[in-house]
C-alpha positions, -999 to +999 in steps of 0.1 A: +036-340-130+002-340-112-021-314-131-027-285-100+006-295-084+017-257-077+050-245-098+069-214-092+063-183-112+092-162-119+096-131-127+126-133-154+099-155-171+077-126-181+064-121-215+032-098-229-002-113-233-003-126-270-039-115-274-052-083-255-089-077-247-101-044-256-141-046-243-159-066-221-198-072-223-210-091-194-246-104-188-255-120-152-285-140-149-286-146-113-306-180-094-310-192-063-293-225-071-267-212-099-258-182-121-256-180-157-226-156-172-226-147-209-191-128-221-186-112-253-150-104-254-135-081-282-102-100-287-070-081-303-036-095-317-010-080-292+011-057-319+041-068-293+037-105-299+030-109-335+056-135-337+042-155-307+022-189-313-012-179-323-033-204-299-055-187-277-057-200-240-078-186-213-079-190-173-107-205-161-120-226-125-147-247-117-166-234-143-195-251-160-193-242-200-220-242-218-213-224-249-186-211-271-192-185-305-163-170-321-175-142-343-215-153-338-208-186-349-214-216-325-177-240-315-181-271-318-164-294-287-136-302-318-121-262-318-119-263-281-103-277-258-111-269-219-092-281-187-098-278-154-076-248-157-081-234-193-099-230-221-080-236-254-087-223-290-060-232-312-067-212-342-084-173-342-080-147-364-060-114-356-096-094-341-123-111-333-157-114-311-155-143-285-189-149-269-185-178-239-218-190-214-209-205-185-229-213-150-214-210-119-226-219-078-218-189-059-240-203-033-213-235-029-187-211-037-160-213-001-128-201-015-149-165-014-130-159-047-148-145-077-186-145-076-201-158-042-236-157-016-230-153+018-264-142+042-288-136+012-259-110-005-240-116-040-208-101-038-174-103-054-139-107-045-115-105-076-081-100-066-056-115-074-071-144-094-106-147-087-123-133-118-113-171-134-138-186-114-166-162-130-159-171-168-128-180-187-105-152-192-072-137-197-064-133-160-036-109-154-031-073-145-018-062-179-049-072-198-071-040-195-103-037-208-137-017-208-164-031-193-202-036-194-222-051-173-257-061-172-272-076-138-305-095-132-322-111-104-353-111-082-365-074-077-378-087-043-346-106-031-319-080-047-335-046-046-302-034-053-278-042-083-239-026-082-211-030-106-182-009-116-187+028-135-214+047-140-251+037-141-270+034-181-300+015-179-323-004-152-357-015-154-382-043-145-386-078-165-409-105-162-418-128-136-405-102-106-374-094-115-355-066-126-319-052-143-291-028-142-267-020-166-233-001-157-208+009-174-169+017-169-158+043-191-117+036-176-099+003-193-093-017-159-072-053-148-105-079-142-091-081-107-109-048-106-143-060-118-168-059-094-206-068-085-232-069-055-265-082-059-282-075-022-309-064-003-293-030+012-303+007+022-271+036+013-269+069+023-257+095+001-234+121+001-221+145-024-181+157-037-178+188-058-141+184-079-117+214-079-131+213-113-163+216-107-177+185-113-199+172-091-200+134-078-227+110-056-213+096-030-232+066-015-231+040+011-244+009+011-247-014+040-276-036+051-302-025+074-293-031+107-259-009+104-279+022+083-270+045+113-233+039+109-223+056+080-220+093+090-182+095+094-171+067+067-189+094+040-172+124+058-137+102+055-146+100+022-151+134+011-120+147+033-099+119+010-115+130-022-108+165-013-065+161-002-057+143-028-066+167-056-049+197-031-018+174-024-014+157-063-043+170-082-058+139-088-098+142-094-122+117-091-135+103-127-163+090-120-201+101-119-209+081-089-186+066-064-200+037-042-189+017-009-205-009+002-202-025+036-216-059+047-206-081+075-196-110+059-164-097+033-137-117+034-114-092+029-115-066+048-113-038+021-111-040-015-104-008-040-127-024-073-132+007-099-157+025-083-171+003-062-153-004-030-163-034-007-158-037+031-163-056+054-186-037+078-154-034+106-134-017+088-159+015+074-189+014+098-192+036+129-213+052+158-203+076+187-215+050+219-197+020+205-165+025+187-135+043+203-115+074+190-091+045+172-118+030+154-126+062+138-089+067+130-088+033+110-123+038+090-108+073+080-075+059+068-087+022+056-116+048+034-087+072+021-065+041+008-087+022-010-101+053-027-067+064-032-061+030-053-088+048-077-053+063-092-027+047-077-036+008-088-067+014-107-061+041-137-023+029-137-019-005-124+007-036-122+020-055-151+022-086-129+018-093-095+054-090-088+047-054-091+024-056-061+037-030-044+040-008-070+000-004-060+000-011-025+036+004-008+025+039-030-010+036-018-002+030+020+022+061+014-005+079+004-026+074+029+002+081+056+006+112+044-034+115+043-037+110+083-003+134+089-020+161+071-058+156+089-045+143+120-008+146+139+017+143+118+040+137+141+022+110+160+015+094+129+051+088+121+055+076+154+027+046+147+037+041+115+074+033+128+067+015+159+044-010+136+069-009+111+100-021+138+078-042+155+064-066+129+080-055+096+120-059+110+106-091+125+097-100+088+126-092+074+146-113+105+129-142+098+127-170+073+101-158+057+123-123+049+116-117+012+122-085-012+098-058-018+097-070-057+101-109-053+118-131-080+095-158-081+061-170-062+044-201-055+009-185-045+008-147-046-019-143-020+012-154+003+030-122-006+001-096+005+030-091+032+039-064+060+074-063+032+053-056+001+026-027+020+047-015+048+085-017+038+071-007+000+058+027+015+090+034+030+109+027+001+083+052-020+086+076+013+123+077+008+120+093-031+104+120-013+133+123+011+157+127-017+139+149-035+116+171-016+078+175-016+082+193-050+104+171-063+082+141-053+050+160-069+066+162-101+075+127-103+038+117-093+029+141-124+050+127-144+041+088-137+006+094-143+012+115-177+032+087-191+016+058-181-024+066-171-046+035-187-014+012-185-003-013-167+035-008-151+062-018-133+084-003-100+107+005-126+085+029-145+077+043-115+116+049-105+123+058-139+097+092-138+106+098-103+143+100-117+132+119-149+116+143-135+143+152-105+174+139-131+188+112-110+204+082-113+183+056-095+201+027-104+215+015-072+183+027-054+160+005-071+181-022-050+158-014-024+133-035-044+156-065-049+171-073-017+152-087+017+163-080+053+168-044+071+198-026+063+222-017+100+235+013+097+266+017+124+274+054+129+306+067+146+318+107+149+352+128+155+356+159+163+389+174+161+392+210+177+420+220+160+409+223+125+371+226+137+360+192+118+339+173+126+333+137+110+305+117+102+314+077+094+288+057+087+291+015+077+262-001+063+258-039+061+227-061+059+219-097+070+221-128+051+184-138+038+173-169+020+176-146-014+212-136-010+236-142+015+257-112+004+243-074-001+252-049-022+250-020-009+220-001-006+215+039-013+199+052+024+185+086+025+201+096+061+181+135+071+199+151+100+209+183+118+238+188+141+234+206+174+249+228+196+258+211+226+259+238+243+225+261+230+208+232+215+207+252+184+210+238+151+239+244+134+241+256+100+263+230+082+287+243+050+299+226+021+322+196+028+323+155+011+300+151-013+288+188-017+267+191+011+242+219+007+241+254+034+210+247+058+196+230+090+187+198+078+206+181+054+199+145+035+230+126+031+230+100+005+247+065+023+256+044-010+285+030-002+296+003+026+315+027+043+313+061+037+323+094+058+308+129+052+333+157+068+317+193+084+342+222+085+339+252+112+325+232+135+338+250+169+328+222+197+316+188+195+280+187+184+251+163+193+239+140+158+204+143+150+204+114+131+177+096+104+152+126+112+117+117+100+129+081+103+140+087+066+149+052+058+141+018+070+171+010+085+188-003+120+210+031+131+232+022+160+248+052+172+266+052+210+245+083+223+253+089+261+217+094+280+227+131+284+230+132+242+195+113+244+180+136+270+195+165+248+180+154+216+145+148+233+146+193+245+163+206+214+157+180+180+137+202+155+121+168+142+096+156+166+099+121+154+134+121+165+126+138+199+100+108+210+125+088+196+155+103+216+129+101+244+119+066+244+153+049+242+162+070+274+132+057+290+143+025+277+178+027+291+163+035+324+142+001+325+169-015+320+195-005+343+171-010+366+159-047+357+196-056+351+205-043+387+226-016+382+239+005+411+209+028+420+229+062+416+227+051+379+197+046+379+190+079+399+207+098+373+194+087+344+157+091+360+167+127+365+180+136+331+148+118+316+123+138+337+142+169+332+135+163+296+105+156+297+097+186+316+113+210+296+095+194+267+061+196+285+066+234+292+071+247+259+045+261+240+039+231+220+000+226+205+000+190+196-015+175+233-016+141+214+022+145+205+028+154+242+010+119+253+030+099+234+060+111+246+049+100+280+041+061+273+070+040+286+088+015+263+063-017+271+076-050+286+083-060+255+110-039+242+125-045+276+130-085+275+139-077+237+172-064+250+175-094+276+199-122+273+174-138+303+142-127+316+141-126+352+098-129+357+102-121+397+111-087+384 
């Protein structure tokens, strides 16, 4: 087998790091032709793998060694052996001090991964496995370590030296240049690390905690965009501020930093306290970005600041785990915009992305689970599935359980595992804990690709005022599975009058429905049917309010049921919804040529809706626009056997 030849990775394969690095001192000497890096590792026996082989090995890329010292004392080339790949020590005691010099070309660095120069600036991009190409290292998520780190370069070139915590030391050397020292209180993954060595201007803001603590809050950015950081600092402030109302999370550091410079490769990037963007994605200014452009700088701020807990104080155990960080995070940062913004049109974006490109995912042969069983390259899985389809999955905890019931999971995650690294498991198991559930068969969710179709029929009988709810579930055969188990969907409705449009209060029938408007019914079975009593005429379904799960519902609704939901649903998701497939319907009665009293009709009962909609007292004006934007041409030809382009 070729050395490099990629091999799978899979997740059954897991074991603990045999070794486990407790503190990190890093010294950067930086050049205009190369950099030198000197580590000094303080290397532990895992207590979990005493048994294991004792060799140590360490990732490492096209790095130059100069040096190794275990415990101050100089390797020779015998008690090493280094690969293009690893660095190999065979024998080391059960503690020890691991010093290791290497030089590195950021300048000639193009993969942009770990350390490299791009337009005069030093910056870093370490996830998922680009700290290896800085110095040789244990380089997984579930090594956590404290850092220090000690920066030093041209005063004149790079005015400006950045690395993860809080600020200790600077000063000036010889010969022009200068130093910084930093210093991260908070064990971190070395996908986390972070450095920029730059000639930039910030501007400075300032976060009081609900505890009182007070934190800087500075952007950097190079000259030319230092008018364009007014609202990205606001954004941050605002984020800083929900998130200890909504889960009492606090920032910990002294200082928290952004910087933003044109040429990051990847568009945002969480590292402990010091966040880099590229300069799209947080910079701003009233005469040349639009109302949407401050809408994605608030929310692309808020999630990578959000990561600062959710990814950062508790992290993944291995990059299977990826969404563990990332679907939670994007969760949070829905809920961030709903709250600040609309919350109903923000459930209405979020969905129409998540059905337009996520179910496309999930349809296609690239569908893959949330938690994958094996990887080639894990950059590939950075996926619309892991981010998008993982924040549903976290979104639907919430549906079972409530706000409150979701709040004391999140307390409950965070008390057991803060300074750890975890799994989606761990995360299930507190959410389960603390509500006392059985998750089992949710956490199926994580294990099976492809969207669930949920197929919906009703009967009402008059006689003995029931009314029946029968839902089948299946799923489509994916690459991982051709057969599905079934899954557990979180299905939040109402039932209404078809007559008043009220809700109707719904009693105790299957499965020990609870008294009130809205009720959550638990699908876990392929075919299931929930039964209503005293139910005196045939109601209208308000089905999967809050799109509640990620599912496919196909109900038969009748364009008068649609046009019904779109007046009387008490969820507004559902009423734009109810809304848009009647639009919908209409386009396509009339591009399929149906007789035009049909067509007539349906017009009617959709603008009657719409009116009686746009005459209540309703304050949300941007809720009210969306209801007006017509399905586009492409939702049409999606339900198309031909496209007829004359019409």
């Amino acid at each position: 087998m070729k050395e490099g030849h990629p091999q799978p990775v899979y997740l059954k394969d897991y074991t603990p790091p045999p070794y486990l690095i407790t503190h990190v001192h890093l010294a950067f000497q930086f050049g205009e032709e190369s950099t030198v890096v000197t580590s000094k590792l303080q290397v532990v026996r895992n207590p979990d793998m005493a048994d294991s082989d004792t060799a140590l090995v360490l990732d490492g890329e096209n790095l130059e060694l100069n040096h190794v010292e275990l415990d101050g004392q100089r390797l020779p080339a015998g008690q090493f052996t280094q690969t293009s790949r690893t660095l190999l020590i065979p024998e080391v005691p059960a503690k020890f001090e691991l010093g290791i010099q290497t030089t590195i070309t950021p300048q000639t660095n193009t993969s942009l991964e770990g350390l490299y120069k791009s337009s005069g600036n030093f910056c870093t991009q370490c996830e998922a496995q680009g700290f290896r190409k800085i110095t040789y290292f244990l380089d997984r998520p579930d090594v956590m370590s404290v850092y220090t780190v000690r920066l030093q370069a041209d005063k004149a070139r790079y005015p400006v030296l950045l690395a993860n915590g809080n600020p200790v030391e600077q000063g000036d050397c010889d010969d022009g240049q200068h130093f910084a020292v930093w210093e991260d209180p908070f064990p971190k993954p070395c996908y986390l690390f972070a450095l920029v060595a730059a000639d930039l201007v910030y501007s400075q803001g300032s976060h009081r905690t609900a505890s009182g603590k007070d934190i800087v809050l500075r952007i950097y950015t190079e000259k030319h965009n230092a008018d364009k950081c007014a609202h990205a600092l606001c954004s941050l402030q605002k984020a800083m501020h929900w998130d200890e109302q909504r889960f009492g999370l606090e920032c910990d550091l002294d200082i928290y930093m952004i910087v933003a410079v044109d040429d990051f490769n990847m568009g945002a990037m969480e590292n402990k306290g010091l966040n880099i963007f590229n300069s799209s994605c947080v910079l701003a200014r009233p005469d040349t970005a639009t109302d949407m452009d401050y809408m994605t700088i608030e929310a692309v701020v808020a999630h990578e600041y959000f990561h600062n807990w959710t990814g950062n104080r508790v992290t993944c155990r291995d990059w299977f785990q990826l969404s563990l960080k990332e679907g939670l995070t994007v969760f949070r940062d829905q809920e961030f915009t709903a709250d600040v913004t609309s919350r109903a049109v923000k459930r209405i974006h979020d969905v129409r992305y998540l059905r337009t490109y996520q179910f496309a995912e999930d349809a296609s042969p690239m569908a893959h689970p949330v938690r994958p069983a094996s990887y080639l390259e894990i950059n590939n899985f950075y996926t619309l599935t892991v981010y998008e389809k993982g924040a549903e999955i976290v979104r639907m905890y919430q549906s079972m359980f409530g706000a409150d019931g979701f709040r004391k999971g999140m307390d409950l995650y965070f008390q057991r595992h803060d300074g750890q690294a975890v799994t989606t498991d761990d995360f299930a198991a507190a959410m389960a804990d603390a509500n006392a559930a059985d998750l089992t068969q949710f956490k199926r969710w994580y294990e099976q690709a492809g969207t669930p179709v949920l197929e919906v029929d009703d009967l009402w009988d008059g006689t003995s005022c029931t009314y029946k709810l029968i839902f089948r579930q299946s799923c489509p055969p994916t690459s991982e599975s051709e057969s599905k188990q079934p899954f557990v969907i979180p299905v939040k409705f109402s039932l209404l009058d078809s007559s008043s449009g009220d809700v109707l209060s719904l009693e105790s029938g299957e499965h020990g429905l609870g008294d009130g408007p809205s009720t959550v019914l638990l699908v876990d079975d392929s075919q299931q049917t929930f039964v209503f009593r005293n139910i005196e005429k045939k109601p209208v379904p308000d089905l999967l309010q809050e799109f509640s799960a990620p599912v496919r519902v196909c109900f038969d609704y009748s364009n008068a049921q649609l046009a019904w939901l779109l007046k009387h649903s008490p969820d507004a998701f559902n009423r734009w919804n109810a809304g848009n497939q009647l639009a919908l319907n209409v386009l396509l009665e009339w591009v399929t040529g149906s007789k035009s009293s049909e067509v007539s009709d349906s017009v009617s009962e959709l603008k009657q809706a719409l009116e009686h909609t746009m005459q209540a007292d309703t304050p949300d004006l941007s809720f009210l626009a969306e209801l007006l934007i017509l399905p586009s041409e492409r939702d049409v030809e999606e339900h198309l056997d031909e496209v007829d382009m004359q019409k």
